[in-house]
C-alpha positions in Angstrom: 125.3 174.3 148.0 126.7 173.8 151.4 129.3 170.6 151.7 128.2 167.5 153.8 131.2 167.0 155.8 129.8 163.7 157.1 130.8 162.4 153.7 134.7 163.3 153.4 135.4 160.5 156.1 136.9 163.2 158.5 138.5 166.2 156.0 137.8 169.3 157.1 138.6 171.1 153.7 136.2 169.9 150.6 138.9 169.2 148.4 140.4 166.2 147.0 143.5 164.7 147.5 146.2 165.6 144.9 145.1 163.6 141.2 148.5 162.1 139.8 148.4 161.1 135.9 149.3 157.2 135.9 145.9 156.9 138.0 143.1 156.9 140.2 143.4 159.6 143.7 146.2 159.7 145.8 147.1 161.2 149.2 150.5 162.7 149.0 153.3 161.5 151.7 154.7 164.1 154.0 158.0 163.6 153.0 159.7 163.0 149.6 161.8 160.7 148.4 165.2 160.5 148.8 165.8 160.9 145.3 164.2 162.1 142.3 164.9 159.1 140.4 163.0 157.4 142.4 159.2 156.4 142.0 157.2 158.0 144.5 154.4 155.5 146.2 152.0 158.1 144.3 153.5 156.3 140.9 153.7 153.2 142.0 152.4 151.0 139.8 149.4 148.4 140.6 151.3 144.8 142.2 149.9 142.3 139.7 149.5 138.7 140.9 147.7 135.8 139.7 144.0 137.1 140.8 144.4 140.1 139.6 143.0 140.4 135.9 140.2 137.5 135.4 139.0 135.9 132.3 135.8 134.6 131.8 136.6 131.3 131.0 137.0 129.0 134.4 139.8 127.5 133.4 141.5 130.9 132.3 141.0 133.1 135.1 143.4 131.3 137.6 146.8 130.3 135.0 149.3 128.3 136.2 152.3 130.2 137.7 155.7 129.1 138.3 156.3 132.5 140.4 155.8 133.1 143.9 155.3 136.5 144.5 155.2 137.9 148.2 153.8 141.4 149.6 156.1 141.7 152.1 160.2 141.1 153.1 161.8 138.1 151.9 161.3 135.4 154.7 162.5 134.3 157.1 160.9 137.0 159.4 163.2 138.5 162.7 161.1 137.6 165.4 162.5 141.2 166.7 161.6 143.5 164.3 158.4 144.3 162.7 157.1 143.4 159.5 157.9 145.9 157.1 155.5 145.9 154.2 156.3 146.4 150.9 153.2 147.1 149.4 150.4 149.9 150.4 148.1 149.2 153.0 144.9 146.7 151.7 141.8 149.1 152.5 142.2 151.2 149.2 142.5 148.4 146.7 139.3 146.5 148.3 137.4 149.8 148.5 137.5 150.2 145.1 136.3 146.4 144.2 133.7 147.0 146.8 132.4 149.5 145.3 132.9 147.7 141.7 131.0 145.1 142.6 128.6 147.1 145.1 128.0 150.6 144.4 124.5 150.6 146.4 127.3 150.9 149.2 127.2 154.9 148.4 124.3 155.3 149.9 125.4 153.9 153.4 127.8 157.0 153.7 127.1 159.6 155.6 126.0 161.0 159.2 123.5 159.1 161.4 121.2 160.7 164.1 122.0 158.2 166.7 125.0 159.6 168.0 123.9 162.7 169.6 121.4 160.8 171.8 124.1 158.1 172.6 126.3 160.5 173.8 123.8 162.4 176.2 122.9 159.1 177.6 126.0 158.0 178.3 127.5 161.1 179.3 125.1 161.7 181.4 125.2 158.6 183.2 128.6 159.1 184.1 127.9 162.6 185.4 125.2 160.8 187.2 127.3 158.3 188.8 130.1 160.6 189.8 127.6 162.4 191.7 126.4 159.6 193.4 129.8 158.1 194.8 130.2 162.0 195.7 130.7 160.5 199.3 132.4 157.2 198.8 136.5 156.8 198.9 138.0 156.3 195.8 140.0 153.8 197.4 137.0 151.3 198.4 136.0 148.2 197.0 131.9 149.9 196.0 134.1 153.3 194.1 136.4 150.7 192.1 134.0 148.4 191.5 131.4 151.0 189.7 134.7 152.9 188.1 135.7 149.4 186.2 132.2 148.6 185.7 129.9 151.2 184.7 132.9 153.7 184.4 134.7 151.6 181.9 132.4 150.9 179.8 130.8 154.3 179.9 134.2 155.8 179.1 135.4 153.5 176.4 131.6 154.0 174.8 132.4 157.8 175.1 136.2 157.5 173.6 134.6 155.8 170.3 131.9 158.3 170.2 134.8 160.8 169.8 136.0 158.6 167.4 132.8 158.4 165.5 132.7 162.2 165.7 136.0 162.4 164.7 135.3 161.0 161.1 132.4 163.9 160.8 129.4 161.0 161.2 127.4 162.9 164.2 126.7 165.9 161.5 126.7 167.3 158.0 128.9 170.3 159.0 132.4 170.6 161.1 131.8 173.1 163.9 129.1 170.8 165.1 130.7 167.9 165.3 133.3 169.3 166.8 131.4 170.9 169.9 130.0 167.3 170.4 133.4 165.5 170.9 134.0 168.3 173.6 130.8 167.7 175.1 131.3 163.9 175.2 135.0 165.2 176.3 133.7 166.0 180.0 133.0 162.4 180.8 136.6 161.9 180.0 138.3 164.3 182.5 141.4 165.0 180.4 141.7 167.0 177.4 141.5 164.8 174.3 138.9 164.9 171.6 140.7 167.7 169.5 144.0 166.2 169.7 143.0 162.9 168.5 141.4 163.8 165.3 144.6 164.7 163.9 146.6 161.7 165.0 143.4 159.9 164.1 143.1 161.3 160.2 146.6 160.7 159.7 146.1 156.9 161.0 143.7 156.2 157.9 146.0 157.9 155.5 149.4 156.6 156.5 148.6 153.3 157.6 151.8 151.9 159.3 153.7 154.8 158.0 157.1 154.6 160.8 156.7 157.9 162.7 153.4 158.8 161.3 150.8 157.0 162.3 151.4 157.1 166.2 149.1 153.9 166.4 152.3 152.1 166.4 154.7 151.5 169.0 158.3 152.9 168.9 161.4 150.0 168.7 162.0 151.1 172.3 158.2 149.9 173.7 159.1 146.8 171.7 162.3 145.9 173.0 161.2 146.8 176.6 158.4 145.2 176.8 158.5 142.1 174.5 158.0 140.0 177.9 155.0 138.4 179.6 155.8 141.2 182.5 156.2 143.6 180.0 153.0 142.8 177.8 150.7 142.9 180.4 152.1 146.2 182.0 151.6 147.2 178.1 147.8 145.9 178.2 147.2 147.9 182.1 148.5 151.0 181.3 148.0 151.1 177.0 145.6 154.4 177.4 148.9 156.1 178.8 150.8 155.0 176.0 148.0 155.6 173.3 148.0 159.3 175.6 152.1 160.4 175.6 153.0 157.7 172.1 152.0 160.4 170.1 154.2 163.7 171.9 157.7 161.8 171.4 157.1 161.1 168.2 155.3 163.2 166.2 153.8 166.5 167.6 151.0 168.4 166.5 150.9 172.2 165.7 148.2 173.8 168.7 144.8 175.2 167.3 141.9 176.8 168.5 140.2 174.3 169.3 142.9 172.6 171.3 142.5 175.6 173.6 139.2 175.5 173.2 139.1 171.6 174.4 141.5 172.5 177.0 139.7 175.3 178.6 136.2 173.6 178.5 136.9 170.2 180.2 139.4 172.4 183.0 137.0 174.8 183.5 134.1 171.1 183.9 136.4 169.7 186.2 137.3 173.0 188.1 133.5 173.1 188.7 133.0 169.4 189.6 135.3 170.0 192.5 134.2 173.1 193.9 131.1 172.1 193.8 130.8 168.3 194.9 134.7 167.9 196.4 137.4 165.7 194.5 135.5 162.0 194.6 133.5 162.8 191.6 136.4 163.8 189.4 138.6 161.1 190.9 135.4 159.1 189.2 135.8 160.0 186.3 139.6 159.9 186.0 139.2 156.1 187.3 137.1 155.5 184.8 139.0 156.6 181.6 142.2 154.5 183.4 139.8 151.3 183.5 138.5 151.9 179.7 142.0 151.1 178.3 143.2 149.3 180.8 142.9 145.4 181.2 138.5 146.0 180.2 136.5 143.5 178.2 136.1 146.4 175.9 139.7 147.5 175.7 140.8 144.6 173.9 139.9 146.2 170.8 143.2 148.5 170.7 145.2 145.4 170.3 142.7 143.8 168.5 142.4 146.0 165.6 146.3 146.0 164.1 148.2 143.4 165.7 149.6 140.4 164.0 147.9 137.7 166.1 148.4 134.7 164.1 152.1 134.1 165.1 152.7 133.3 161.7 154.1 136.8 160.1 154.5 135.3 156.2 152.6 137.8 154.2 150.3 137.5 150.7 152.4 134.7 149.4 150.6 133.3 146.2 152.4 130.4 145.4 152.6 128.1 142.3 149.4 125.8 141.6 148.6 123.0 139.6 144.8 123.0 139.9 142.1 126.0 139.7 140.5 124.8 142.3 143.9 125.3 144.4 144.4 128.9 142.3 141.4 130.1 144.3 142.6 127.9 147.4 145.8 130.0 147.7 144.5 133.2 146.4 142.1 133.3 149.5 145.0 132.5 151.3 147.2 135.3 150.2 144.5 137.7 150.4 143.9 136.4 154.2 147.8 136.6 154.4 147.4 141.0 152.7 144.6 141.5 155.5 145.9 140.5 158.8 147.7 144.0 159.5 143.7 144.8 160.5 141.2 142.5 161.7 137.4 142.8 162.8 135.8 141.3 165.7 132.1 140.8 165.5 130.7 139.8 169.0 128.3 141.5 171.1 130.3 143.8 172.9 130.4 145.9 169.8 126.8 147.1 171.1 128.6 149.3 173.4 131.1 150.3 171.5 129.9 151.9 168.3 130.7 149.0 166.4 134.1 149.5 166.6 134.9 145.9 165.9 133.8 146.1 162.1 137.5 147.5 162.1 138.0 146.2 158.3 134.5 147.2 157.2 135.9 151.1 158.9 139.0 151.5 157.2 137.9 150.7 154.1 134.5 152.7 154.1 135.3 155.5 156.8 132.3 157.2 155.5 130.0 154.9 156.8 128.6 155.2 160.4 128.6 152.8 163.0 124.9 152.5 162.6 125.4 151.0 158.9 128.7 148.4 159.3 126.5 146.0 159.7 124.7 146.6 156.7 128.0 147.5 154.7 129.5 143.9 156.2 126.2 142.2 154.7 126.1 144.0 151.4 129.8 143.1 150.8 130.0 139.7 152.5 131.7 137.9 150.4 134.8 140.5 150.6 134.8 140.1 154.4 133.6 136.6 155.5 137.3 135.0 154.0 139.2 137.5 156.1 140.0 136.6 159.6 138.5 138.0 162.7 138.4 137.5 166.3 135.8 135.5 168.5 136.6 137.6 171.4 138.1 141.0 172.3 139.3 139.4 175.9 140.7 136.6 174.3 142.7 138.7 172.3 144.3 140.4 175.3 145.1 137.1 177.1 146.8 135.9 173.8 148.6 139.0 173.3 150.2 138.9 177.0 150.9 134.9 177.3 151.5 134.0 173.6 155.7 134.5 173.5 155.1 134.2 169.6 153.0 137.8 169.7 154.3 141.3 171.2 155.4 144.2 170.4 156.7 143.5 167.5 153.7 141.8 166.3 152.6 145.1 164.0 152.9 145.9 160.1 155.2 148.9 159.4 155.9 151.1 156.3 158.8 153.5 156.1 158.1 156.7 156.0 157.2 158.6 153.2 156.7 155.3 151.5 153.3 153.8 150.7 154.5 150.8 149.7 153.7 149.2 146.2 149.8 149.8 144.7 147.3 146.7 144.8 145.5 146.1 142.0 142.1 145.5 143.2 141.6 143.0 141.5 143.2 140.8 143.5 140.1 141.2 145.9 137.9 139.2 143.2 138.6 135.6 144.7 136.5 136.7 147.4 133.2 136.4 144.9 134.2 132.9 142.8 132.2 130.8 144.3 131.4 129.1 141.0 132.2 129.3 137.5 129.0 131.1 136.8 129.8 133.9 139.4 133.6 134.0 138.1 132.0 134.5 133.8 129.8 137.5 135.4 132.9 139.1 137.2 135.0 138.6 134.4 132.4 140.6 131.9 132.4 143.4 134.7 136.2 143.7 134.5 136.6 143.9 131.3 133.3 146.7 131.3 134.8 150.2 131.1 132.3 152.4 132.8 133.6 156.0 133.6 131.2 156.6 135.8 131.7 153.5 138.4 135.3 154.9 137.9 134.3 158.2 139.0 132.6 156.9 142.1 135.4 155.1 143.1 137.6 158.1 143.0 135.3 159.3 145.1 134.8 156.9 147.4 138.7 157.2 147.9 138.6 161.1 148.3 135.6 160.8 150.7 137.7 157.5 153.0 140.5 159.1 153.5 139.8 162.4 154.1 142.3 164.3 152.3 143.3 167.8 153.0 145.7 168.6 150.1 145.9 171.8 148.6 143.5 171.6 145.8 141.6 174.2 144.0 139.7 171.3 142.2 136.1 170.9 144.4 134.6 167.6 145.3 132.4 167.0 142.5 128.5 167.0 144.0 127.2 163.6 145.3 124.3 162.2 143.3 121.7 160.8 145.8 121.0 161.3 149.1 123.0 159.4 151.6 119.9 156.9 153.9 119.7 157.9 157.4 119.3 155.9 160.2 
């Protein structure tokens, strides 16, 4: 039967990610530990705080604590350093009570339809532009004008297509999708669609991993640039830096379809300019500048992962006297777990594929842009707590005026290390809204049912896309994904 890739949230190989015997699916690190004595973040086990196992009783499932346990460094914080995280990144551990408490989410995974069409559209109106300013100087006021207008938007609308495409959501099968991010590629200019899958992949599955997820920036950026001048040259030129990042610090191994990428958009470009001069490229070029530069729509690179509440304190879940402050402060720490990634639901996700459900992605990264919306309503009560931002411009001016946000402003891991397991229960205060709600959660935890078990292995296998070396196949899906 063949394998719908659309469902393996970007993997290329339908196997599963290494199973380790003290639980649940793992994705192994790239490096090992520095000794053998050491746990690995594969056998870590799950960080237990006062949410995480509730009773049915009300006045049982929140105890008293004198403890105050933290996810994260002791405090106080350096101001010039990042927050290094001591436990694993949050998307997991709230996947899995997601899908505890909502396994109808299953059938929002897979490919949608839309994308395809979405991508002719747009691509074409870029080609359609760059033909029409064939004539007109890239240095006058009507060129930039359309280039940071239409261009901009066009081209960040085509950089998240690639990104939806990346995760295997235009298709059921790889080759397809990956002719599609070329295609949307041309509108681009520059080689890019193949080399961003893998830094891409590795994003979801090393979440603030130091030197491997490239999302990051290095100490130097932050040092340099940890200035008001500095910021906003960060925020002008950030598609350079998202562009080069990546080279100097970890480097990817060339594959066909690199060359393939790199021969198809020259080749485009080569035939742009012989055949309607330099201006249309220059287009083109212009506009991928102005989609991650200082765009309405760019604000969604600094959006998504950096610390913008000033405040870096992490998941502290103090001491209470009262249950009504137990759930007080365990929303609190669980706002406090979340802020390394933060959605933004305004209009502008329209033209951006929806990129601003950002928590609602990393946790289900088998779920289309099409269905966020749904997956946000179906699991509402996980994500309404969490912060989020009003506006993706507002983000930007914040980010560059702010002096208590910059470069240091992001979640780290060291590398090789995970970081501590979350039990997902600690995800449950989202749903007590009442006593009556907390009893029926408190039956479900205590319900052992294989098969929700199973699903949420799968869900994991599927989300992060593993490509471990596995002779064990993806056990068939049951159900057939909807489609919209």
């Amino acid at each position: 039967m063949a394998i719908d890739y659309s469902l393996l949230g970007g993997a290329e190989t339908p196997f599963p990610p290494v199973k380790n015997i003290r639980g649940g699916s793992a994705t192994p690190s790239l490096t090992t530990s520095s000794s053998d004595n050491e746990p690995s973040d594969i056998d870590a086990e799950p960080v237990q705080t006062p949410l995480a196992v509730p009773s049915t009783p009300l006045n049982e499932w929140l105890p008293n604590t004198n403890s105050i346990q933290k996810a994260g460094k002791e405090m106080p914080h350096d101001p010039n350093d990042f927050l290094w995280m001591l436990t694993e990144e949050p998307h997991r551990s709230r996947r899995k009570a997601i899908l505890k408490a909502h396994p109808e989410v299953r059938k929002l995974m897979g490919y949608t339809r839309w994308t395809l069409p979405c991508v002719i559209l747009v691509l074409g109106i870029q080609l359609g532009t760059a033909y029409t300013l064939r004539h007109t100087h890239p240095l006058s006021w009507k060129f930039l004008l359309a280039a940071y207008i239409i261009g901009g938007t066009a081209n960040q609308n085509i950089f998240l297509a690639i990104h939806e495409i990346t995760h295997n959501l235009a298709f059921k099968r790889i080759l397809p999708n990956k002719i599609l991010a070329m295609v949307a590629n041309i509108a681009i200019g520059v080689p890019y669609a193949m080399a961003f899958k893998g830094y891409h992949i590795e994003h979801h599955k090393f979440l603030g991993e130091d030197g491997i997820d490239t999302d990051l920036p290095s100490k130097v950026e932050a040092v340099v640039l940890n200035n008001v001048a500095g910021k906003t040259f960060f925020a002008t030129f950030q598609i350079l830096f998202y562009a080069l990042r990546p080279g100097f610090i970890r480097s990817q191994k060339p594959t066909l379809y690199h060359l393939l990428n790199l021969i198809l958009i020259l080749s485009v470009d080569a035939l742009i300019v012989r055949t309607f001069g330099w201006y249309p490229l220059f287009y083109l070029l212009f506009s991928s500048f102005f989609a991650g530069s200082l765009h309405p729509c760019a604000g969604h690179f600094i959006a998504e992962h950096y610390l913008m509440a000033g405040d870096k304190d992490v998941a502290v879940v103090p001491s209470v006297s009262t249950n009504a402050d137990a759930a007080q402060d365990g929303l609190e720490g669980i706002r406090e777990l979340s802020q390394e990634t933060t959605s933004y639901y305004g209009w502008l996700n329209a033209l951006c594929y929806n990129v601003g459900y950002h928590n609602e992605h990393h946790d289900f990264p088998s779920v289309p842009w099409t269905r966020l919306p749904e997956l946000h309503r179906l699991a509402h009560e996980f994500y309404d707590p969490l912060p989020s931002h009003p506006s993706w411009p507002a983000v930007t001016w914040k980010f560059i005026t702010d002096d208590r946000i910059g470069m240091w402003s992001r979640a780290k891991r060291e590398s090789g290390n995970k970081g501590e397991r979350i039990d997902e229960g600690v995800w449950t205060a989202c749903q007590h809204q009442s006593e009556k709600q907390m009893e029926v959660l408190g039956a479900k935890k205590l319900e052992q049912d294989s098969e929700m078990e199973a699903l949420m292995d799968e869900a994991v296998e599927r989300g992060y896309g593993s490509d471990a070396d596995s002779k064990q196949p993806l056990r068939q899906r049951k159900g057939t994904a909807v489609r919209t």
